[in-house]
C-alpha positions as CSV (number, residue, x, y, z in Angstrom):
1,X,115.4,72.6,98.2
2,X,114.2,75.9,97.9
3,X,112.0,77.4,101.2
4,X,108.1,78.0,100.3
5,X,106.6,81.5,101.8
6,X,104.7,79.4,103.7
7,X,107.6,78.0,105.6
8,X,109.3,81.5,105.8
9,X,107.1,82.4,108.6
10,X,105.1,80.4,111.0
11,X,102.0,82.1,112.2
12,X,100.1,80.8,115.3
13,X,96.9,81.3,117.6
14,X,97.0,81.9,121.4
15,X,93.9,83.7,121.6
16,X,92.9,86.6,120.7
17,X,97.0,86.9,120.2
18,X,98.8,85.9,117.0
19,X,102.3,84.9,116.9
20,X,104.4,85.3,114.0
21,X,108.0,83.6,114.0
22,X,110.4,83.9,111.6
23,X,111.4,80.9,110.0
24,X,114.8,81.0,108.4
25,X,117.0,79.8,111.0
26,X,119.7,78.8,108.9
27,X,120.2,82.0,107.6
28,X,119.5,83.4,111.1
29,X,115.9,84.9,109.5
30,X,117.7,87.2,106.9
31,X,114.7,89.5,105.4
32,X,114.4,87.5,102.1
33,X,111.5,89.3,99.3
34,X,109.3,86.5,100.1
35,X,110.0,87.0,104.0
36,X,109.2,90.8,103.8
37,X,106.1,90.1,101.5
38,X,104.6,87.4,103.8
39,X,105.0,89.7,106.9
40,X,103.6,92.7,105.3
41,X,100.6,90.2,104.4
42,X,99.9,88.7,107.1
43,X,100.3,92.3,109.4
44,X,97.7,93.6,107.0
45,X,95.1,90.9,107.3
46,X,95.5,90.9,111.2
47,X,95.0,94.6,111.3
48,X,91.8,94.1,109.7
49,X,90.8,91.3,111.6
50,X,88.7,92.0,114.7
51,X,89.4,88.0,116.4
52,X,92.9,89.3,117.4
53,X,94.3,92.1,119.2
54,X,97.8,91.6,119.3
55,X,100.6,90.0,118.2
56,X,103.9,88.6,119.3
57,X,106.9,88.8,116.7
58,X,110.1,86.4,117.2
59,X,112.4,84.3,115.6
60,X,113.7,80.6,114.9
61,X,116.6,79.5,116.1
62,X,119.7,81.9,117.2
63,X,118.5,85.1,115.8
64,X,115.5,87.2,115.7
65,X,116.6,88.9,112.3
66,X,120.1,89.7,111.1
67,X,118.5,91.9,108.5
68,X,117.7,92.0,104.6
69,X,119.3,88.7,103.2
70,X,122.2,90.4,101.6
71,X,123.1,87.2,99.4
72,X,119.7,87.0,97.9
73,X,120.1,91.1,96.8
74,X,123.2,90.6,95.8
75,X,121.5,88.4,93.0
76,X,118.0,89.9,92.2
77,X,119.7,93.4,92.6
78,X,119.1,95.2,96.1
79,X,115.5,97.1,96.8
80,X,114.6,97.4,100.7
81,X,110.7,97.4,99.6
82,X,110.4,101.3,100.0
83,X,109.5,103.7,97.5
84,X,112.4,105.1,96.9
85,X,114.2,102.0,95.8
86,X,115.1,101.1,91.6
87,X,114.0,97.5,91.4
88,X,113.1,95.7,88.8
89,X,110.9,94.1,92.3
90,X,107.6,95.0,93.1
91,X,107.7,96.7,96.6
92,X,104.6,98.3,97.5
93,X,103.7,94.5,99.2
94,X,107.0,94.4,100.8
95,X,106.8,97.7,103.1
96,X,107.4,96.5,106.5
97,X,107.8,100.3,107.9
98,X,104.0,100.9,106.6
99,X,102.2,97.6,107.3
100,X,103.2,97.9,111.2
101,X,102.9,101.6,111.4
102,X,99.1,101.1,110.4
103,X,98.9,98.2,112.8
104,X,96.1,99.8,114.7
105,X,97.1,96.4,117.5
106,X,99.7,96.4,120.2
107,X,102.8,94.4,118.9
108,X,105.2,92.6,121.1
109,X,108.7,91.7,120.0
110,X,110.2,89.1,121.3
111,X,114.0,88.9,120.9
112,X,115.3,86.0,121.2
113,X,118.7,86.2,119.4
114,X,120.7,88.4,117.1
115,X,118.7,91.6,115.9
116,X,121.0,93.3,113.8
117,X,120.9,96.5,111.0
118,X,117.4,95.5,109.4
119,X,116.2,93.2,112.2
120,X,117.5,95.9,114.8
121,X,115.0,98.0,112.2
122,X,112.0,95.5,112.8
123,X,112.3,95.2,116.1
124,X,112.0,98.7,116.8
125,X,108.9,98.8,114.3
126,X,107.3,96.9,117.4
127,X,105.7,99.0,120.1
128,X,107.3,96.6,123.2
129,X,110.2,94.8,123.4
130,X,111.2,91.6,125.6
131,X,114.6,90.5,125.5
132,X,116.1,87.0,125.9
133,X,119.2,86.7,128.1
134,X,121.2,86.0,124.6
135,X,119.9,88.9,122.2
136,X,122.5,91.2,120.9
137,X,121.5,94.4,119.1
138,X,123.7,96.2,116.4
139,X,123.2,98.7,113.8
140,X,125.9,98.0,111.1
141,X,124.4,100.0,108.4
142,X,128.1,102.4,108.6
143,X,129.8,99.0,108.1
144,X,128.2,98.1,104.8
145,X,128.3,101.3,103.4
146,X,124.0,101.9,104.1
147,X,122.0,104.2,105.6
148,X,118.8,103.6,107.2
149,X,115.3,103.8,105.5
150,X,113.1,102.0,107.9
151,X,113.5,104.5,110.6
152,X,116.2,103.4,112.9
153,X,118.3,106.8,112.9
154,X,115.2,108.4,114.1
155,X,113.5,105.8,116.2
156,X,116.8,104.8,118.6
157,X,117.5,108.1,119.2
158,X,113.8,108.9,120.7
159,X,114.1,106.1,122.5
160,X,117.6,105.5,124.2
161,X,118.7,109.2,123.8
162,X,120.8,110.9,121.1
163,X,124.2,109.9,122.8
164,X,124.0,106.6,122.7
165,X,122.3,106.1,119.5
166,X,125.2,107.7,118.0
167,X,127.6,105.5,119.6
168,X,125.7,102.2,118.2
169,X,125.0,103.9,114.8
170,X,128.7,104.7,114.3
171,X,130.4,102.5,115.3
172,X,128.7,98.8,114.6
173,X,129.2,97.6,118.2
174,X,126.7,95.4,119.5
175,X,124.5,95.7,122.4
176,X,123.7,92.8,125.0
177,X,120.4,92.3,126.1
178,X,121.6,93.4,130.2
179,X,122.9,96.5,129.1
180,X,119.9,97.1,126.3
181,X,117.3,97.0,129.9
182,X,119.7,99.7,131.3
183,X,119.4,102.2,128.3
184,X,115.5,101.6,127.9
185,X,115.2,99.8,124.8
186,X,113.7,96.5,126.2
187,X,111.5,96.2,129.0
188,X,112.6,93.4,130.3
189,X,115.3,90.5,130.0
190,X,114.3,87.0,130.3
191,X,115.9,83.4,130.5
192,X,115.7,82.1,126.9
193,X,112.7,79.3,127.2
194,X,111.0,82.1,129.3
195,X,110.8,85.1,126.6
196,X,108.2,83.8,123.9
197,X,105.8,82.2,127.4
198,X,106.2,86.4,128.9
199,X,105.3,87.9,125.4
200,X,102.5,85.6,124.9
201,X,101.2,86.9,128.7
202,X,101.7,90.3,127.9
203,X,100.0,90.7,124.9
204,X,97.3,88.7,126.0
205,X,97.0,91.2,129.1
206,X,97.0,94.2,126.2
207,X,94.6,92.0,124.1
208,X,92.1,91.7,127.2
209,X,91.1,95.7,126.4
210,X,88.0,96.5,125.0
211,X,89.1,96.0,121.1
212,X,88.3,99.6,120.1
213,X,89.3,101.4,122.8
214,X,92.6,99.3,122.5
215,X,93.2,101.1,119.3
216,X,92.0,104.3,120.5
217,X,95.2,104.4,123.4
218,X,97.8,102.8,121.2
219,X,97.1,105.3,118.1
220,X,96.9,108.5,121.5
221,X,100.4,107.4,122.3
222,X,101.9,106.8,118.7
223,X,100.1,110.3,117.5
224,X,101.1,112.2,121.0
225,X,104.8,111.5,120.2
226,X,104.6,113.1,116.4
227,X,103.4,116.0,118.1
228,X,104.7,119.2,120.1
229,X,104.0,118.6,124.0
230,X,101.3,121.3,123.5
231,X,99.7,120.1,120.8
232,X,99.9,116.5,121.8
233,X,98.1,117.6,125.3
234,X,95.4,119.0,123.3
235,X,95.0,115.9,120.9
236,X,94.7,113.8,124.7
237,X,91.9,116.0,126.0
238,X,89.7,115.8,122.8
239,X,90.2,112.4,122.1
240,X,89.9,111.7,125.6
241,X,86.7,113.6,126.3
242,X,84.9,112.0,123.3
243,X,85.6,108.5,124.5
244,X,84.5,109.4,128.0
245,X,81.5,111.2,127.5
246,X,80.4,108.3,125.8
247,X,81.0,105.4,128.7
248,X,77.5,104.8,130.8
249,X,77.5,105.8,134.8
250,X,76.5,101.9,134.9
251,X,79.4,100.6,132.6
252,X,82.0,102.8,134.5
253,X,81.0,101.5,137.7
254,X,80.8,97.7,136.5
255,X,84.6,98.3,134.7
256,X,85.4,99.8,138.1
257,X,84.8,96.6,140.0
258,X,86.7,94.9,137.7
259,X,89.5,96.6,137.1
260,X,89.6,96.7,141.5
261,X,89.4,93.2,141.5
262,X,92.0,92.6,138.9
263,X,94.4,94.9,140.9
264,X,93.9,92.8,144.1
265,X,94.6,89.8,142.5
266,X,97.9,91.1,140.9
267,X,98.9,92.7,144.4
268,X,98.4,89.1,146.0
């Protein structure tokens, strides 16, 4: 029986947070067309929603993603959903890069399994990343004769360091999730039943932000980094002055007294 988009991904409410899992566990949530398309959908309509403001990405069973379903390309001919890509497919709708790139909403991933070549891709299109004990990373683009298009070669390298980048890149090896805390590429490991529970706390921590000002940091930081150090210090000051110069002396000393009180509580 053939999988509906429906069932390809499961989408889910906890909060203001949506949770989108990946639903093709037997084919350890390979990228199929109607996969990529449903995503790209569903991150579109959340970005315009204003009833969430976050979301939590994961997978079914023993892998987060092992990447564009290779099988299924190998018989409607390949396309990765970019625009540089002769299909006979439509791929504007497919774009994962884009859709979370314009995702103006903190998104957590949550990997709970394999993330390999085009699901190490995804996961790195998230702006945090959680780690279950079991996740493995691996870029084996080299190994099938590919090259990256969804910005891996220029992501990892930003965030782990050129060196070791290099060393995943070209050779294929894979990463375990200990050793993928140590370099910096997930913030923290987790016991598997504990990782989806800690992504759904984080987010909802980054979802209890004042919706617009939420967007305003998250699209600082992503813009900062595109930037020269100079120029990405002068972007902070302007943006930053405009959004302060518009908060009350009454609403900064009520979110004072509660950010204080939050801070005790957490301190215990």
């Amino acid at each position: 029986m053939s999988e509906s988009v429906e069932e390809q991904l499961l989408v889910t409410r906890e909060g203001a947070v949506a949770v989108l899992q990946l639903n093709r566990p037997k084919q350890l949530n390979a990228l199929s067309v109607a996969l990529r398309t449903q995503i790209v959908k569903t991150v579109r309509e959340i970005s315009a929603a204003d009833n969430v403001r976050a979301i939590v990405l994961t997978g079914s069973g023993r892998a987060f993603s092992a990447g564009v379903d290779l099988k299924e390309a190998g018989q409607k001919g390949f396309s990765l959903g970019v625009g540089d890509q002769k299909s006979a497919e439509p791929v504007a709708d497919m774009d994962l890069a884009a859709a979370f790139a314009d995702c103006p909403w903190p998104v957590i991933g949550a990997i709970n399994g394999f993330a390999i070549t085009g699901g190490f891709e995804l996961a790195l299109m998230c702006d945090v990343l959680l780690a279950s004990s079991e996740a493995k990373f691996a870029d084996t683009h080299s190994r099938v004769g590919l090259m990256p298009v969804w910005g891996l070669s220029q992501k990892l390298p930003r965030i782990i360091g050129a060196s070791r980048a290099k060393e995943l890149s070209l050779t294929g090896n894979y990463l375990d999730a200990e050793t993928a805390e140590r370099w910096g590429l997930v913030n923290r490991v987790y016991a598997p039943d504990e990782l989806l529970p800690a992504a759904i706390k984080l987010a909802s921590e980054m979802a209890g932000v004042e919706g617009g000002l939420l967007k305003r940091m998250k699209a600082a930081i992503d813009d900062g980094l595109a930037l020269p150090l100079p120029e990405a210090l002068k972007m902070e000051i302007e943006r930053g002055s405009k959004n302060n110069s518009a908060v009350t002396p009454a609403a900064a000393e009520e979110s004072r007294k509660t950010a204080m009180a939050r801070g005790r509580e957490q301190a215990g």
